[in-house]
C-alpha positions in Angstrom: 0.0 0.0 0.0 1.0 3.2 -0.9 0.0 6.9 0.0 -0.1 9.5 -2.7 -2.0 13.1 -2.5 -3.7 11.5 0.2 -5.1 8.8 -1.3 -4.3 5.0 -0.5 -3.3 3.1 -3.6 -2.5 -0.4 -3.8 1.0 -0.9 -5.5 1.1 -2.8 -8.7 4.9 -3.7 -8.2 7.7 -4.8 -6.3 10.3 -2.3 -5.9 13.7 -2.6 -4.9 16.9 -0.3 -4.0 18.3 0.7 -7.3 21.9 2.4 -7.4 24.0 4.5 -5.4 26.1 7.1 -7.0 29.9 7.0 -5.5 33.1 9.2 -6.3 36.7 8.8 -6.4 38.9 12.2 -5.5 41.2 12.5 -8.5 41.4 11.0 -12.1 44.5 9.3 -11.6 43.0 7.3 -9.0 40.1 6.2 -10.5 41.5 2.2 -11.3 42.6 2.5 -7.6 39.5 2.8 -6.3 37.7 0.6 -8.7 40.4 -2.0 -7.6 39.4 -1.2 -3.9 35.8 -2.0 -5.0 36.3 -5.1 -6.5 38.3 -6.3 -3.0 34.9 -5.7 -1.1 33.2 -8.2 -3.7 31.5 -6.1 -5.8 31.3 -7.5 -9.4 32.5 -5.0 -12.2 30.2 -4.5 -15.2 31.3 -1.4 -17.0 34.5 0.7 -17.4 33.8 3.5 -19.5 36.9 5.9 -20.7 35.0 9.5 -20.9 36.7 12.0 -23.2 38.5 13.8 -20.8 40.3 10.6 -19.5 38.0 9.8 -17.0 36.6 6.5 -15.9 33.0 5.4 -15.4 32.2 2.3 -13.6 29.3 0.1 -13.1 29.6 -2.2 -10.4 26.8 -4.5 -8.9 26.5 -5.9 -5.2 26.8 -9.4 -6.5 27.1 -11.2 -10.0 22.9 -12.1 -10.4 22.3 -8.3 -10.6 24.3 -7.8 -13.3 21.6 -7.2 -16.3 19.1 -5.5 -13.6 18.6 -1.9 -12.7 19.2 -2.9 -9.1 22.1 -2.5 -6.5 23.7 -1.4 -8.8 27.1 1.3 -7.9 28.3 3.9 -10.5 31.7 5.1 -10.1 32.8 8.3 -11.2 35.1 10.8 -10.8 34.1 13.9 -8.5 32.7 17.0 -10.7 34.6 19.8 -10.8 31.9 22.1 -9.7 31.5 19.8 -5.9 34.9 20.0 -6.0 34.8 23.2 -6.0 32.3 23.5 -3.4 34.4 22.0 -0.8 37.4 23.5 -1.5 36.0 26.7 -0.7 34.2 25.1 2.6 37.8 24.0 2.8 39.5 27.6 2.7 36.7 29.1 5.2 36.6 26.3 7.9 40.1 26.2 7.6 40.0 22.1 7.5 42.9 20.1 7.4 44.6 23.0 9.9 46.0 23.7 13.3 43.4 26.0 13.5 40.5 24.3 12.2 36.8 25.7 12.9 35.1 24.1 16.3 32.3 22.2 14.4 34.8 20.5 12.4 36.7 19.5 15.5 33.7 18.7 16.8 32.4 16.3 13.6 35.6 14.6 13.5 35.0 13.5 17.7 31.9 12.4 16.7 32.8 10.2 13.7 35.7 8.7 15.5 33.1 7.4 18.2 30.5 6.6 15.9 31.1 5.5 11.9 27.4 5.4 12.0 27.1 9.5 12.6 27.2 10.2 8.9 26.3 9.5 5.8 27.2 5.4 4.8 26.8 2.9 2.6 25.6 -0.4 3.6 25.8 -3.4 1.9 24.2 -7.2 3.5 26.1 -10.3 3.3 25.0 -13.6 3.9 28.1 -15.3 5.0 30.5 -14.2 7.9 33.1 -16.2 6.4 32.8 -13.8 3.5 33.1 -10.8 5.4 35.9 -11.9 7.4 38.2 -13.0 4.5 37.4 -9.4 2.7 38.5 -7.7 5.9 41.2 -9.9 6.7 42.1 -8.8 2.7 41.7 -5.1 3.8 44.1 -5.3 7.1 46.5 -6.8 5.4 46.1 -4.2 1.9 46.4 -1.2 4.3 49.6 -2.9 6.3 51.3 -3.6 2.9 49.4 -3.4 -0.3 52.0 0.2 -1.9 48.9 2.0 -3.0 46.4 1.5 -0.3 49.1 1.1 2.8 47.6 3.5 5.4 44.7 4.7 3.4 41.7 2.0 5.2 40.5 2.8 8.4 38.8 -0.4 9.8 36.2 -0.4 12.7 34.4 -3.4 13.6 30.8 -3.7 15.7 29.6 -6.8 17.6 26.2 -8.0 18.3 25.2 -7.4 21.5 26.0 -9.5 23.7 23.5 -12.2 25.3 22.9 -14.8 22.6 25.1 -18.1 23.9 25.8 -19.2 20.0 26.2 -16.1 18.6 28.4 -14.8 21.2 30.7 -18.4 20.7 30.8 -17.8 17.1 32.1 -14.3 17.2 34.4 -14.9 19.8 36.2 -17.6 17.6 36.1 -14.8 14.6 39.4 -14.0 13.4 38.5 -9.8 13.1 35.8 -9.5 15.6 37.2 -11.8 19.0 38.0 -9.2 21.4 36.3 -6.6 19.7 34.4 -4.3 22.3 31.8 -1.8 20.5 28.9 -3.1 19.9 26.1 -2.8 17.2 22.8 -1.1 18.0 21.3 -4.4 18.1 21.7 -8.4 18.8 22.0 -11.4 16.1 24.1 -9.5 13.3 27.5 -7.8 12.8 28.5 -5.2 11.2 32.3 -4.1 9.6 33.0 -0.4 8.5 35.5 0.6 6.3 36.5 4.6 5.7 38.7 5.5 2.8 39.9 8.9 1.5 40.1 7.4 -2.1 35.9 8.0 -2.1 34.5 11.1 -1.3 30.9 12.0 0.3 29.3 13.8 3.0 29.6 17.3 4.3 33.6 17.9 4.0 34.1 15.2 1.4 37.8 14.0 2.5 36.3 10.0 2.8 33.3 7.9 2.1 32.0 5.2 5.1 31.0 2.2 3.9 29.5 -0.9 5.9 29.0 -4.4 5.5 26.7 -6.6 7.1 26.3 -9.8 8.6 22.8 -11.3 10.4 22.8 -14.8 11.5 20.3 -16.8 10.1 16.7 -17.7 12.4 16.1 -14.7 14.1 13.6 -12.1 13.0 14.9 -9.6 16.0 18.0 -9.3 15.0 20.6 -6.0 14.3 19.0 -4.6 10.8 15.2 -5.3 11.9 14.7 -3.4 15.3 17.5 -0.8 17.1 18.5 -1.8 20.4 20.1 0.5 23.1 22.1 -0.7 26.0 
């Protein structure tokens, strides 16, 4: 059922998430952040060369979405006119400074306790194996991979605690044993990853993206009801 105008109408369709629009900071990184996007899984469809040099990429979230119009990523390069934009945000908060503006100060405090405070990307797997071996890939890419050493910044959530065999599971994980922060909910896991090779939200230095895990059988579980304790 749908709403529109004020009147209920019943929908004739399914509908689905279709695409999210990402950008890479500079043209000659564009292969390095399509590189970075194939590590977290995502299945490469498209690599157009724009006049000006550029590259446009369609990714999808997995291999069966491939000739849909669904979760689907395009990959392009940042327009000059939103770079811009932030350049001169740049210049007037001062960013990047010893002296940079309080609310900036104050933003970065909050993204360092939360990767969840901004604007993210999420993406759902279905197998914790899979998400640990494409994070276990990522630790070791921004310990010694030459073009992405230093450039991943890696935060990991548990599920709340509580659940006997979910709690065993995680604490025989290889990235999230020992792990103390928490998700905002029980039966799932989730794995962040924050790169200055994408840029989005309000300063556009990095993009946050998220991956997902929920264990199979529960219908309360991390992505289907917010917890707080």
């Amino acid at each position: 059922m749908a709403t529109v105008l004020g009147k209920t109408t019943e929908l004739q369709g399914a509908r689905s998430m279709g695409h999210m629009a990402m950008h890479y900071k500079t043209m000659e990184e564009g292969p390095l952040a399509a590189r970075l996007l194939t590590m977290l899984g995502y299945e490469l469809t498209q690599d157009l060369v724009l006049p000006d040099g550029a590259h446009f990429y369609r990714f999808v979230v997995d291999k069966r979405h491939s000739p849909r119009g669904d979760g689907i990523i395009y990959l392009s390069l940042l327009p000059a006119a939103q770079r811009d934009l932030m350049e001169a945000i740049h210049d007037a908060l001062n960013v990047g400074t010893d002296n940079e503006h309080p609310t900036v100060v104050a933003m970065r405090a909050k993204m360092e306790e939360d990767p969840e405070y901004s604007f993210h990307y999420g993406t759902l797997l279905e197998s914790l194996e899979d998400l640990e071996n494409i994070f276990l890939a990522l630790e070791d890419a921004n310990k010694n991979d030459p073009e992405l050493k230093g450039r991943l910044k890696l935060v990991y959530n548990r599920s709340l605690p509580g659940n006997p065999a979910v709690d065993e599971r995680l604490d025989a994980s290889p990235i999230y044993a020992g792990v103390t922060r928490f998700a905002y909910g029980k039966n799932g896991v989730q794995a962040f990853l924050e790169t200055d090779l994408l840029s989005s939200g309000i300063l556009g230095e990095t993009m946050m993206l998220e991956f997902d895990y929920v264990f199979p059988g529960y219908d309360k579980h991390v992505l289907s009801i917010v917890e707080w304790e």
